[in-house]
Chimera marker file (.cmm) of the C-alpha trace (Angstrom):
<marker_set name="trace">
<marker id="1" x="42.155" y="-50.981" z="47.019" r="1" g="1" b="0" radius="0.5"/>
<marker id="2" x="40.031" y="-52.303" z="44.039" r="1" g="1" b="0" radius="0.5"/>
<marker id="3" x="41.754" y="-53.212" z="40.909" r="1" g="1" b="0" radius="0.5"/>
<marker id="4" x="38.727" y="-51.070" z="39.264" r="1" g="1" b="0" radius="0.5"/>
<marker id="5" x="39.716" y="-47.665" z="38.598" r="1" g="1" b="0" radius="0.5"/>
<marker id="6" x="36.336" y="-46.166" z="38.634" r="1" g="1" b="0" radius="0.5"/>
<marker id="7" x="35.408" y="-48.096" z="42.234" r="1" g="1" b="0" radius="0.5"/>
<marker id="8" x="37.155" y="-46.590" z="45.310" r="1" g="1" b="0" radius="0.5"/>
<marker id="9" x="37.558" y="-49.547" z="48.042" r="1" g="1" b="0" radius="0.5"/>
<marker id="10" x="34.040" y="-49.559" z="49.267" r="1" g="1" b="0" radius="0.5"/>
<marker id="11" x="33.492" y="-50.714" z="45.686" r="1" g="1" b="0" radius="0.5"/>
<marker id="12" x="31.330" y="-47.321" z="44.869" r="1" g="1" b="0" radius="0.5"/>
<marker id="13" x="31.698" y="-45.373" z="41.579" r="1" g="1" b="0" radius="0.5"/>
<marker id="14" x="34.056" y="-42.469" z="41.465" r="1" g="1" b="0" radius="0.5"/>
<marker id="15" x="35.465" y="-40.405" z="39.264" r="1" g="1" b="0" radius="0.5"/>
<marker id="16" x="39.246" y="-41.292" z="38.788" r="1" g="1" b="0" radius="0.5"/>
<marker id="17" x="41.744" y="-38.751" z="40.389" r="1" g="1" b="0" radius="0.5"/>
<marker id="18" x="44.112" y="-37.754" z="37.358" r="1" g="1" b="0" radius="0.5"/>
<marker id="19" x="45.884" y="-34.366" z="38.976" r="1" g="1" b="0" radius="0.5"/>
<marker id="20" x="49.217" y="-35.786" z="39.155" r="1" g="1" b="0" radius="0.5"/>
<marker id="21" x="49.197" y="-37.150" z="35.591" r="1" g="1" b="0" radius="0.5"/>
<marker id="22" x="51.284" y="-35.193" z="33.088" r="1" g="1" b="0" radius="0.5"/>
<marker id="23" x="49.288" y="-33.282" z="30.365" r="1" g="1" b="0" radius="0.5"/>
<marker id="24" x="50.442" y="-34.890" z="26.841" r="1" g="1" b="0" radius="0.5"/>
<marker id="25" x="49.295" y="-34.422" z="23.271" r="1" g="1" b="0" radius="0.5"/>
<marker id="26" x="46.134" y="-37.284" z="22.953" r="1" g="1" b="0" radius="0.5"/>
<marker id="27" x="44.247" y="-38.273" z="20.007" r="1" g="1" b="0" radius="0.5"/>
<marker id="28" x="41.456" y="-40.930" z="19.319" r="1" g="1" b="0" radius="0.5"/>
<marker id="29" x="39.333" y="-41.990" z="16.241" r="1" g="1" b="0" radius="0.5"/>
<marker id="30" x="36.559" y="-43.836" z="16.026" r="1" g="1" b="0" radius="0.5"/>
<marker id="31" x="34.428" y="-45.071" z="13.180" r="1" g="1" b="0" radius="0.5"/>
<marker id="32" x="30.872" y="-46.377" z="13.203" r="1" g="1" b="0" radius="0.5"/>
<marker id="33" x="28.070" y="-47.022" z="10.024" r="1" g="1" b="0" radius="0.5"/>
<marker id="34" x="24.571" y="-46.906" z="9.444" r="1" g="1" b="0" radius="0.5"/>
<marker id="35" x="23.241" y="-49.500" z="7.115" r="1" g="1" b="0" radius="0.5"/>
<marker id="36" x="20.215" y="-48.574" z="5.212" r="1" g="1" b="0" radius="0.5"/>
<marker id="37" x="18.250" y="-49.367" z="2.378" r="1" g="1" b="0" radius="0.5"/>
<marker id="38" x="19.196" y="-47.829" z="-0.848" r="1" g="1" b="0" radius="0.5"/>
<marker id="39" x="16.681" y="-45.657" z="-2.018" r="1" g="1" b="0" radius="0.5"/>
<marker id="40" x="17.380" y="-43.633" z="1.528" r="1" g="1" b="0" radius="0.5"/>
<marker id="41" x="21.309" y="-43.497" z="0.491" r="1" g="1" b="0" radius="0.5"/>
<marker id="42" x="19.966" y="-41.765" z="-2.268" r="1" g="1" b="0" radius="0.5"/>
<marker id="43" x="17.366" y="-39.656" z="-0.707" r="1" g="1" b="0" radius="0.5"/>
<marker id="44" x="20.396" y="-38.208" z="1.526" r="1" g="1" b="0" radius="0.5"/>
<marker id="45" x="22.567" y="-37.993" z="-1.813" r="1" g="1" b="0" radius="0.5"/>
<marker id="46" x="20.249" y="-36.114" z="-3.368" r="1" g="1" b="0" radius="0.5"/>
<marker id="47" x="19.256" y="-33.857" z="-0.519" r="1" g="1" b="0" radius="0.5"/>
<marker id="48" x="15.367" y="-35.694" z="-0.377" r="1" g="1" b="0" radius="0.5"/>
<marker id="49" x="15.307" y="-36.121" z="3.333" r="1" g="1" b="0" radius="0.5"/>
<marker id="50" x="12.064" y="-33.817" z="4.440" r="1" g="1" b="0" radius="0.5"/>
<marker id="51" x="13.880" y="-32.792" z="7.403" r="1" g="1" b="0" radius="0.5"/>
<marker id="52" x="17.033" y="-31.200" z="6.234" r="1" g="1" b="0" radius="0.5"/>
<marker id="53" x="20.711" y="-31.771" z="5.166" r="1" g="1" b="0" radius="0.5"/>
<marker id="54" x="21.061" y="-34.986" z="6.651" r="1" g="1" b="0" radius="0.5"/>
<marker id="55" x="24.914" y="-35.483" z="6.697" r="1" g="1" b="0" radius="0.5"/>
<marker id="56" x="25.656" y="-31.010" z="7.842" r="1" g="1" b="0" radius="0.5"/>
<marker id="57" x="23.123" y="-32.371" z="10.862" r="1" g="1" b="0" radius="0.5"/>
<marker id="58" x="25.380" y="-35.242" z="11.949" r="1" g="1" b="0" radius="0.5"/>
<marker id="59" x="28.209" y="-33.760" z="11.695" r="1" g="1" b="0" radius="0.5"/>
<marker id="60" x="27.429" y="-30.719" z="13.695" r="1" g="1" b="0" radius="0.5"/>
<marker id="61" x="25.949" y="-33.400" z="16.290" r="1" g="1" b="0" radius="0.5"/>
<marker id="62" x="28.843" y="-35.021" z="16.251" r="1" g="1" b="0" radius="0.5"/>
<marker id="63" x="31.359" y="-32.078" z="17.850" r="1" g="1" b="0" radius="0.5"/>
<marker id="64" x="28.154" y="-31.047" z="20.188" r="1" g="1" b="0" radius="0.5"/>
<marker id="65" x="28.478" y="-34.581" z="21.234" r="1" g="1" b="0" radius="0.5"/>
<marker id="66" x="31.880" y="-34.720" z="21.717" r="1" g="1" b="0" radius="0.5"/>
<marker id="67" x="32.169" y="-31.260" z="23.340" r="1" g="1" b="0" radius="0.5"/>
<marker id="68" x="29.754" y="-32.082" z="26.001" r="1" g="1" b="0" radius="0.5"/>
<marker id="69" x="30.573" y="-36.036" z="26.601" r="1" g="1" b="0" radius="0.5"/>
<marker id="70" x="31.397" y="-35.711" z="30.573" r="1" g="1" b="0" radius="0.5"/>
<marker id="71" x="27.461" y="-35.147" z="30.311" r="1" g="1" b="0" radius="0.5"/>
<marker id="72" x="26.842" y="-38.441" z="29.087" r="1" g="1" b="0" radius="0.5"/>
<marker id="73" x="28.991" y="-40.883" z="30.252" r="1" g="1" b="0" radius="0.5"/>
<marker id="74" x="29.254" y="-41.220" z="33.777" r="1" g="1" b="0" radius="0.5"/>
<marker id="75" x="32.404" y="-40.645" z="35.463" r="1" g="1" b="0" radius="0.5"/>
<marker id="76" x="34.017" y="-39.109" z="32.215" r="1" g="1" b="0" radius="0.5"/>
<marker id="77" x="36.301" y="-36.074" z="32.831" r="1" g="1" b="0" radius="0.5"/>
<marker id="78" x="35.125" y="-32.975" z="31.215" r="1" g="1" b="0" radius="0.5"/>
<marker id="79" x="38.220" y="-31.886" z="29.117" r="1" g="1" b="0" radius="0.5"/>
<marker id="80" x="38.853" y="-28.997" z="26.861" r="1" g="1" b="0" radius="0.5"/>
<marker id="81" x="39.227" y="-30.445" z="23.264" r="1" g="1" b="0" radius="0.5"/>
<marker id="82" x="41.920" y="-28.953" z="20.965" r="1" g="1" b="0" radius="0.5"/>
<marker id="83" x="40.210" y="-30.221" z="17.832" r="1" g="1" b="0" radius="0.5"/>
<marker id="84" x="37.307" y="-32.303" z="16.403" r="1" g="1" b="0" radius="0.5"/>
<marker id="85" x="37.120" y="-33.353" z="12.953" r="1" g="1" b="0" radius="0.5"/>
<marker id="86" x="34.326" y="-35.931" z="11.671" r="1" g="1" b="0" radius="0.5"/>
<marker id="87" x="34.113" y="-37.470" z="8.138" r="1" g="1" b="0" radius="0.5"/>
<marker id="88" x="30.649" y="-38.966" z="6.907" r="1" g="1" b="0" radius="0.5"/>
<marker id="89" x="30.520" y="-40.327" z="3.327" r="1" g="1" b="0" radius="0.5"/>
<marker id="90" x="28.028" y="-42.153" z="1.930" r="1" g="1" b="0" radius="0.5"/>
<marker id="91" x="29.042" y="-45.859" z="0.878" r="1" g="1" b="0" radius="0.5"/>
<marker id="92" x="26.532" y="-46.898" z="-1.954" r="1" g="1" b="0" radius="0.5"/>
<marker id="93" x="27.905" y="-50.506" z="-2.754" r="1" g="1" b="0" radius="0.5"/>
<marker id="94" x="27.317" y="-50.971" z="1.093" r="1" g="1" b="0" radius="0.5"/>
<marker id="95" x="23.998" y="-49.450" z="1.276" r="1" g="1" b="0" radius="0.5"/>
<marker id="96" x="25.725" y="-47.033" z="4.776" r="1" g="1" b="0" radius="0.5"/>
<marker id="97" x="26.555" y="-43.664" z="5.472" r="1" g="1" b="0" radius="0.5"/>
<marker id="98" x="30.296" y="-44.491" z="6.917" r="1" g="1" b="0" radius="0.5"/>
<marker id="99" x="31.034" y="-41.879" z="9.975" r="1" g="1" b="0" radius="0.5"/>
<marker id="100" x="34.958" y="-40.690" z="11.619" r="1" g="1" b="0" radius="0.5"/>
<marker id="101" x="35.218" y="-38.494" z="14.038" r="1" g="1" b="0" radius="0.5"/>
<marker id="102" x="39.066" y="-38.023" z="15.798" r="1" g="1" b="0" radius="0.5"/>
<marker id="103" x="39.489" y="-35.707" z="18.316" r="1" g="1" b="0" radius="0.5"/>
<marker id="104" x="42.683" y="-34.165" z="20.233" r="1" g="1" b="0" radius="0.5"/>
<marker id="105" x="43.626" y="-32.414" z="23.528" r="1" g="1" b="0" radius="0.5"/>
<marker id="106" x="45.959" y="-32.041" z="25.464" r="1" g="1" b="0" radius="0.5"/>
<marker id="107" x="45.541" y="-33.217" z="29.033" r="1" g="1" b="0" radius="0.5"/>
<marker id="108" x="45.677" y="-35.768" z="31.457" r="1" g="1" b="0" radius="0.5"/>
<marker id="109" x="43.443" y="-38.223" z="30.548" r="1" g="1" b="0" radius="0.5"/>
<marker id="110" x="41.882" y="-39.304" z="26.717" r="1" g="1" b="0" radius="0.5"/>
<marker id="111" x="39.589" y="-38.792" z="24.709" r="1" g="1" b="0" radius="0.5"/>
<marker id="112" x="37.704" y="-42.132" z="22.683" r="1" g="1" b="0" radius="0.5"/>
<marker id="113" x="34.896" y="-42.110" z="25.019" r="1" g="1" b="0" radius="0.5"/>
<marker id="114" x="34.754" y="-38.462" z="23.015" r="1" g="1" b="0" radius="0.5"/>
<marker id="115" x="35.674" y="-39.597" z="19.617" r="1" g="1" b="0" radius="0.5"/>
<marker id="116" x="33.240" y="-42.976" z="20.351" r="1" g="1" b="0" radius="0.5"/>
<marker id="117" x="30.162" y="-40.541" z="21.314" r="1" g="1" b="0" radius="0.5"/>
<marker id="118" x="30.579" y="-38.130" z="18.364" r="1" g="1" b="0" radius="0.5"/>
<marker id="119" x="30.444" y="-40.960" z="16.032" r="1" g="1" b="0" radius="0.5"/>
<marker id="120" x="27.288" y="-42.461" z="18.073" r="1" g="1" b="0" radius="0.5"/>
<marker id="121" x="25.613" y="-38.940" z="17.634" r="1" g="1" b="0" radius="0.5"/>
<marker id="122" x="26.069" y="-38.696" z="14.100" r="1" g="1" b="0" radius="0.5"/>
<marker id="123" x="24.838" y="-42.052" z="13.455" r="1" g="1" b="0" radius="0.5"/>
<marker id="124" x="21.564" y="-41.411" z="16.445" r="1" g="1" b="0" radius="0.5"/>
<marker id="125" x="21.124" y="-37.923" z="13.757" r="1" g="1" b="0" radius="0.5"/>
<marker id="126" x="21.154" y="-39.870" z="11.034" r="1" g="1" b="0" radius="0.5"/>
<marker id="127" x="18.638" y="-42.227" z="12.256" r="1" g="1" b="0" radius="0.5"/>
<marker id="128" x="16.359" y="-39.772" z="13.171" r="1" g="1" b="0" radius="0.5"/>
<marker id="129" x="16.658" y="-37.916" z="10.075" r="1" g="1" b="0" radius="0.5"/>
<marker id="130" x="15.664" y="-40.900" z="8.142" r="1" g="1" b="0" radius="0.5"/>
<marker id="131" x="13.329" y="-43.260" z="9.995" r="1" g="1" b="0" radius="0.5"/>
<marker id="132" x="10.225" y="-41.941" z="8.771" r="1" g="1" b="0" radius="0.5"/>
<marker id="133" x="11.417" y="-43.549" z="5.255" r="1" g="1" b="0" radius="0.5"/>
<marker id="134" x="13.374" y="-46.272" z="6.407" r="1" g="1" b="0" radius="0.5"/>
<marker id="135" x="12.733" y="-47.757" z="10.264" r="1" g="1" b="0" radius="0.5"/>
<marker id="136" x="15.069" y="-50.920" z="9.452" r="1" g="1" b="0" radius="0.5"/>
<marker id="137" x="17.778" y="-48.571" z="9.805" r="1" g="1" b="0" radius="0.5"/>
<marker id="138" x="20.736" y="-50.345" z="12.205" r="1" g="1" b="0" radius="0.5"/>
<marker id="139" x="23.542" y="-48.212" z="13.267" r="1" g="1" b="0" radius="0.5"/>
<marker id="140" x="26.800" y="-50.722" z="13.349" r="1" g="1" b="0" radius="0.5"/>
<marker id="141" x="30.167" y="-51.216" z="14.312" r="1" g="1" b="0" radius="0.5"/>
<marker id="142" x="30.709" y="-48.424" z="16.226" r="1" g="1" b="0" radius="0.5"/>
<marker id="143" x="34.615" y="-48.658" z="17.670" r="1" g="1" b="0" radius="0.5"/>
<marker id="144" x="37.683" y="-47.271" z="18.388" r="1" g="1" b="0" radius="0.5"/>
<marker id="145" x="40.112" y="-47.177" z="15.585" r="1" g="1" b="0" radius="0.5"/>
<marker id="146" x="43.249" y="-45.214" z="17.339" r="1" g="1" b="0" radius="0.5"/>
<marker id="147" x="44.402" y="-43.718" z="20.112" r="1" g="1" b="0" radius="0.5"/>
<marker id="148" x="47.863" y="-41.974" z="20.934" r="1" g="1" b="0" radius="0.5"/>
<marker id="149" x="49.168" y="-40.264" z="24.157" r="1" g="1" b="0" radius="0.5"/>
<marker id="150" x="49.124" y="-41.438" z="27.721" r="1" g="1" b="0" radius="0.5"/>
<marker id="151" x="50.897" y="-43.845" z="29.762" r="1" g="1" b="0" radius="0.5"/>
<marker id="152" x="49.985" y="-46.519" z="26.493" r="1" g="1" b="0" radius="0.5"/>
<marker id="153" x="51.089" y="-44.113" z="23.664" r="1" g="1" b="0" radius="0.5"/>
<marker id="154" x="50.144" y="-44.957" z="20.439" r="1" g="1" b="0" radius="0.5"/>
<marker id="155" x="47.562" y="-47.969" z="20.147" r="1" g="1" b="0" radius="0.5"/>
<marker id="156" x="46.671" y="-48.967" z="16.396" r="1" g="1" b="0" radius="0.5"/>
<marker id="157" x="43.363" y="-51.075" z="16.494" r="1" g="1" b="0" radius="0.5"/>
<marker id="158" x="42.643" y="-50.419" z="12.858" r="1" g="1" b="0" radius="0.5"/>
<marker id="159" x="44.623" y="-49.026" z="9.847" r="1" g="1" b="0" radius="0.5"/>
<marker id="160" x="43.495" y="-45.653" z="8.900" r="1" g="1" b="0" radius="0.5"/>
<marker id="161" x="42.071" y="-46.592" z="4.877" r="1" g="1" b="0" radius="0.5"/>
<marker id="162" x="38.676" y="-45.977" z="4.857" r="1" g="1" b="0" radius="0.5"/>
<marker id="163" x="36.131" y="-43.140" z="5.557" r="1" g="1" b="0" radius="0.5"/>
<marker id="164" x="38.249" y="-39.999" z="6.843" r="1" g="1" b="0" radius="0.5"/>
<marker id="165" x="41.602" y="-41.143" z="6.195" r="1" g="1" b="0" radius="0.5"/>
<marker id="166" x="44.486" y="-38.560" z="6.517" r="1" g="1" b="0" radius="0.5"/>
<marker id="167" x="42.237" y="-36.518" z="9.142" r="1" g="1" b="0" radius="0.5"/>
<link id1="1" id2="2" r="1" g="1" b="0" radius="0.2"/>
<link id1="2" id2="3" r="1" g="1" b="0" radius="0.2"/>
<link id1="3" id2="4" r="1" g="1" b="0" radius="0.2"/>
<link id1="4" id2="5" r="1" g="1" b="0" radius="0.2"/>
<link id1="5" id2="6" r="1" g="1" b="0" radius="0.2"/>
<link id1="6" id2="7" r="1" g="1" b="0" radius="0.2"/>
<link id1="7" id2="8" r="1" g="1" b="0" radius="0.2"/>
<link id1="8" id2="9" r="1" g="1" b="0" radius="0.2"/>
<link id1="9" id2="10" r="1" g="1" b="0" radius="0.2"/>
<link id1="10" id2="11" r="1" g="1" b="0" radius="0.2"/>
<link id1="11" id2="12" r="1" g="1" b="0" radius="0.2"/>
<link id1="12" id2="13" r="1" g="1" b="0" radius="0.2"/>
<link id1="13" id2="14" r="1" g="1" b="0" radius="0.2"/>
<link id1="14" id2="15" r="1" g="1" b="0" radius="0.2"/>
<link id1="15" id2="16" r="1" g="1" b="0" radius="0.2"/>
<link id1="16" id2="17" r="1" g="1" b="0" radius="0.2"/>
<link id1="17" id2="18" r="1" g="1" b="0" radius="0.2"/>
<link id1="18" id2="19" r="1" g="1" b="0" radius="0.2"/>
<link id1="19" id2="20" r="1" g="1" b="0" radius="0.2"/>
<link id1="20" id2="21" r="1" g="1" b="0" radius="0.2"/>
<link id1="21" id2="22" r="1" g="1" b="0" radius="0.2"/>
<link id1="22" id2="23" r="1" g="1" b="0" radius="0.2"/>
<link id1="23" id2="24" r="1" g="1" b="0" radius="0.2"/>
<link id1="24" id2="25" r="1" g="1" b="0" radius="0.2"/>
<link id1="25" id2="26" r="1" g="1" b="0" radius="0.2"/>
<link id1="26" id2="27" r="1" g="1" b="0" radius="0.2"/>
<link id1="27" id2="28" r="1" g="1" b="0" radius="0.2"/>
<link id1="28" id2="29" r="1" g="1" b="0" radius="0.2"/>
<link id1="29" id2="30" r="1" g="1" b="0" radius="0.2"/>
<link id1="30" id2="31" r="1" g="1" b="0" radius="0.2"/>
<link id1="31" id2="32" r="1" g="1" b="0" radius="0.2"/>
<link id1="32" id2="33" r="1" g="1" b="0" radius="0.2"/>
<link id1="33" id2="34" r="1" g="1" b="0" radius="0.2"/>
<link id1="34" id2="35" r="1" g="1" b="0" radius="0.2"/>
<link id1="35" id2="36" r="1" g="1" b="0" radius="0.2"/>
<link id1="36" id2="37" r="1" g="1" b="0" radius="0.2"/>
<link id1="37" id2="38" r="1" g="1" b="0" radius="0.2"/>
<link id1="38" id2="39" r="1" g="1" b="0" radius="0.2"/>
<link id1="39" id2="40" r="1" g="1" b="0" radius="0.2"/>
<link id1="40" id2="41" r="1" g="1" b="0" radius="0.2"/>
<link id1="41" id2="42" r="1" g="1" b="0" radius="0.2"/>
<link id1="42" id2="43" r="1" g="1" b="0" radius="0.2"/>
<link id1="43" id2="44" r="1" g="1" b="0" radius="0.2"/>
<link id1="44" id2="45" r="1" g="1" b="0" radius="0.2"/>
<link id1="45" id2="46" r="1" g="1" b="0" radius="0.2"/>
<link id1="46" id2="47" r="1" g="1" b="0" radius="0.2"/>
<link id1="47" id2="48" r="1" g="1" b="0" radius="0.2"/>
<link id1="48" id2="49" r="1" g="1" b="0" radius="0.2"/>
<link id1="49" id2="50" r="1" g="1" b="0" radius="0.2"/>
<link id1="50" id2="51" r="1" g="1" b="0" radius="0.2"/>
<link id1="51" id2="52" r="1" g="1" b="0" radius="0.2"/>
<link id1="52" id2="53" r="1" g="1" b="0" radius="0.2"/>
<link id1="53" id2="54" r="1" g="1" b="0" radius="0.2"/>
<link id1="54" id2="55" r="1" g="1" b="0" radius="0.2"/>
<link id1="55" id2="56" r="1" g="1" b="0" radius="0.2"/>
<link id1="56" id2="57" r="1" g="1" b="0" radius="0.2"/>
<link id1="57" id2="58" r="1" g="1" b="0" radius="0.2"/>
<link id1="58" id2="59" r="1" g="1" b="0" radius="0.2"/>
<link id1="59" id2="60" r="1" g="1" b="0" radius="0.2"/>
<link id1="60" id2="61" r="1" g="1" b="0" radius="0.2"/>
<link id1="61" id2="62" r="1" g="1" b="0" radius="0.2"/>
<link id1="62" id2="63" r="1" g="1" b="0" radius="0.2"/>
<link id1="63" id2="64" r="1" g="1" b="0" radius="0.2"/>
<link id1="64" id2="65" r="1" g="1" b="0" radius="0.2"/>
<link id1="65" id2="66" r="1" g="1" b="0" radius="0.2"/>
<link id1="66" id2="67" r="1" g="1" b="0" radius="0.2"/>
<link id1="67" id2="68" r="1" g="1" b="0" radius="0.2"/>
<link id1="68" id2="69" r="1" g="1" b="0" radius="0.2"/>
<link id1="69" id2="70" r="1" g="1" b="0" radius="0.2"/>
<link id1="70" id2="71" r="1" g="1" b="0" radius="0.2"/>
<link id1="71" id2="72" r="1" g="1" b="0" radius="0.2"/>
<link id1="72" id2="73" r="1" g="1" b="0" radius="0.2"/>
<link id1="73" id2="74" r="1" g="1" b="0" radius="0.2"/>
<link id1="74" id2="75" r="1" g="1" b="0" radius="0.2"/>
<link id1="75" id2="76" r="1" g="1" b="0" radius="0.2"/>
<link id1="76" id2="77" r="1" g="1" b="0" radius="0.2"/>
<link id1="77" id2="78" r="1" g="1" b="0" radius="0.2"/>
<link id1="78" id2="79" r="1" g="1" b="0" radius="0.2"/>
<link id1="79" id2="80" r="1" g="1" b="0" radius="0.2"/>
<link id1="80" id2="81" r="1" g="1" b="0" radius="0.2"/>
<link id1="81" id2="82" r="1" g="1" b="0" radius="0.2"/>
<link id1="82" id2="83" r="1" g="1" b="0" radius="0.2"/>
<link id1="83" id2="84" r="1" g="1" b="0" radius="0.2"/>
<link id1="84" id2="85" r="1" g="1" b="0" radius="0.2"/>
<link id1="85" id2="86" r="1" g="1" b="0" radius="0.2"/>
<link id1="86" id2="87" r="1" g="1" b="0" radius="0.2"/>
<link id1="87" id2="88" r="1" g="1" b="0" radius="0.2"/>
<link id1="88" id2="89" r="1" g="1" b="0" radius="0.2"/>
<link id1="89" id2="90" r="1" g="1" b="0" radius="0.2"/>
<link id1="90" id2="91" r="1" g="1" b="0" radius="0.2"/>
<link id1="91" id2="92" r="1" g="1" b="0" radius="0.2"/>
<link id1="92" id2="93" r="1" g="1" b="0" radius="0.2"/>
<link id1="93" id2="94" r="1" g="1" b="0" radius="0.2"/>
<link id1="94" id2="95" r="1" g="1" b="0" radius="0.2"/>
<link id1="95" id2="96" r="1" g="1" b="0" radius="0.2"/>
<link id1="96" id2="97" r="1" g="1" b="0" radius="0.2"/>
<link id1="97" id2="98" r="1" g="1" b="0" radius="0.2"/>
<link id1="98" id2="99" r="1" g="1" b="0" radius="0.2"/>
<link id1="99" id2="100" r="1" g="1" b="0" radius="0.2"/>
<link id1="100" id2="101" r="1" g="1" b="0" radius="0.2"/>
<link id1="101" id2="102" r="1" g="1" b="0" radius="0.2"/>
<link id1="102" id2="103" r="1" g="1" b="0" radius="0.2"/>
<link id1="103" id2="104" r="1" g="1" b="0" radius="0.2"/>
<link id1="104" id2="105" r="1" g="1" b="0" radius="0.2"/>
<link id1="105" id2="106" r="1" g="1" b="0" radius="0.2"/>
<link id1="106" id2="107" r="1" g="1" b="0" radius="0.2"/>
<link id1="107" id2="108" r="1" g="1" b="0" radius="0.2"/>
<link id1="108" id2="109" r="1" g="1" b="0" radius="0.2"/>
<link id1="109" id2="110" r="1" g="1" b="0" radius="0.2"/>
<link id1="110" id2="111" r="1" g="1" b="0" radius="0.2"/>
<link id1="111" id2="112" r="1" g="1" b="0" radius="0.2"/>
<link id1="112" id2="113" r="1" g="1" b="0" radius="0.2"/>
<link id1="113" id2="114" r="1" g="1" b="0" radius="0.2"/>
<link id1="114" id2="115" r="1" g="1" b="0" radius="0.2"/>
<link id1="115" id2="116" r="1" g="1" b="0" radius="0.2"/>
<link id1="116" id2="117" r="1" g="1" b="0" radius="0.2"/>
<link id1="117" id2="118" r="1" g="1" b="0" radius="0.2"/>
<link id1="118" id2="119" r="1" g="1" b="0" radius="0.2"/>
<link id1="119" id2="120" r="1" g="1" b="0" radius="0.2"/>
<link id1="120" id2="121" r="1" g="1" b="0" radius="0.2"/>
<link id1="121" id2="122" r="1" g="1" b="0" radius="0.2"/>
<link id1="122" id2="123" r="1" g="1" b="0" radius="0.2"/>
<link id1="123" id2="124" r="1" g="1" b="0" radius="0.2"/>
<link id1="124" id2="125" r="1" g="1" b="0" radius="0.2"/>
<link id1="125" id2="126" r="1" g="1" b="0" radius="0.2"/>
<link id1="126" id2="127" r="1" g="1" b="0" radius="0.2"/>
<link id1="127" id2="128" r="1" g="1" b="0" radius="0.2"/>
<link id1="128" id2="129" r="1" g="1" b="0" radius="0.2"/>
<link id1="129" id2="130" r="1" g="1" b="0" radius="0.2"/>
<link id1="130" id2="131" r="1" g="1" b="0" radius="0.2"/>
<link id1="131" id2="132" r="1" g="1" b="0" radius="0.2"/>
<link id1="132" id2="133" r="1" g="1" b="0" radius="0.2"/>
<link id1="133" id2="134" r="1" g="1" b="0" radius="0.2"/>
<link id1="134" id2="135" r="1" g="1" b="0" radius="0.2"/>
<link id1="135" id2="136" r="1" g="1" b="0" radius="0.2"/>
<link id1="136" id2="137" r="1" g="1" b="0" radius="0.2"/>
<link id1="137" id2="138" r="1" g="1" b="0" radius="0.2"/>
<link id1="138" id2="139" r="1" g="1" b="0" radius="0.2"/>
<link id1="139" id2="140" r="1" g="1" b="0" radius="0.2"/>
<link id1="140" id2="141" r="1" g="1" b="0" radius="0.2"/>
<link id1="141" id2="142" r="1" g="1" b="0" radius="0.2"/>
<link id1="142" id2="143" r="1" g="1" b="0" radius="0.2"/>
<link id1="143" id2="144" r="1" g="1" b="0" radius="0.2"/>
<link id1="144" id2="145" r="1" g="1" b="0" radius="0.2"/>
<link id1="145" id2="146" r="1" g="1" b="0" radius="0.2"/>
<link id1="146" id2="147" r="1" g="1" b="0" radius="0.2"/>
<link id1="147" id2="148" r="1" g="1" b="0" radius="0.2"/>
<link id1="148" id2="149" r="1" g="1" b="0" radius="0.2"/>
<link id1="149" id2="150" r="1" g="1" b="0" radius="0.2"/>
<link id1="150" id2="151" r="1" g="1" b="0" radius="0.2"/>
<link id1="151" id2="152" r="1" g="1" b="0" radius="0.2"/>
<link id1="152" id2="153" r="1" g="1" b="0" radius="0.2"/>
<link id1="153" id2="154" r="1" g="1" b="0" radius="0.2"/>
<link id1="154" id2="155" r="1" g="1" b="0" radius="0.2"/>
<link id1="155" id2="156" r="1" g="1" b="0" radius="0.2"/>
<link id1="156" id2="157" r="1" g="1" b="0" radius="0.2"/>
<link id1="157" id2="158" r="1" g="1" b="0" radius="0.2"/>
<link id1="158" id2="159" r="1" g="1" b="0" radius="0.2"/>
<link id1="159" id2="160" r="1" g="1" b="0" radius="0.2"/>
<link id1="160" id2="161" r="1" g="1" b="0" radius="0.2"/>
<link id1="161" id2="162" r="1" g="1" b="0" radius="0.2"/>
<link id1="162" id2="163" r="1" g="1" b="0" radius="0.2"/>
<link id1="163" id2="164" r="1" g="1" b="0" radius="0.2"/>
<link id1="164" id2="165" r="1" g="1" b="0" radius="0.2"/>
<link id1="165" id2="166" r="1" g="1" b="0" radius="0.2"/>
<link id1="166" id2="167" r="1" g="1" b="0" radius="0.2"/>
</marker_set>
């Protein structure tokens, strides 16, 4: 057997078999930023972005996103989410817009590749919303932050101060 869970022994892709895995209570957050120049911080402040409400458009991108991941990412489960919650707040020292999404089920397998891909959507929307003012635009340090539930329980990568803290 490969020691690759997503290769069966021919050492093809596959979709892992979780049916005999206990549902539990799982949770992930991830954070990502998108570092831009400040006059655009303050054209989304202010509600100047010609195509709309910049930050209402990444956030409702981000729970589409996370909601329809298995669509995505290849080989990821589909999985009925309990709850998505995403936090975008505009750093102006930093020159970003600072994204958090966390989202919960409860199932047999978790969910960052869905709390990683809402946070990549939001940050894609906010892009998009934006590059006709600002191209140099760089969406950064997208990553997991936390997950809990599983066979690993809780795993702390990052302390929760910052953008969406207390979610």
């Amino acid at each position: 057997m490969s020691e690759f869970t997503h290769l069966d022994p021919n050492g093809r892709p596959h979709m892992v078999d979780v049916s005999e895995k206990a549902d539990t209570r799982r949770e992930a957050t991830a954070r990502g930023e998108v570092v831009m120049q400040p006059a655009t911080l303050a054209a989304i402040a202010q509600g100047q972005i010609a195509k709309g409400d910049v930050l209402a458009t990444a956030q409702v991108a981000a729970v589409m996103a996370a909601k329809r991941t298995w669509e995505i990412v290849p080989l990821c489960h589909p999985l009925l989410l309990n709850g998505i919650s995403v936090a975008i707040e505009l750093n102006q020292p930093a020159n970003t817009v600072e994204i958090s999404a966390t989202v919960k089920t409860t199932g047999k397998t978790g969910v960052e590749m869905e709390a990683l891909t809402a946070v990549s959507a939001a940050a894609l929307t906010i892009y998009d919303m934006c590059k006709a003012i600002d191209p140099g635009m760089r969406i950064t340090n997208v990553r997991l932050i936390r997950k809990s539930g599983g066979k690993s329980g809780e795993v702390i990568l990052e302390t929760d101060a910052g953008v969406g803290a207390g979610d």
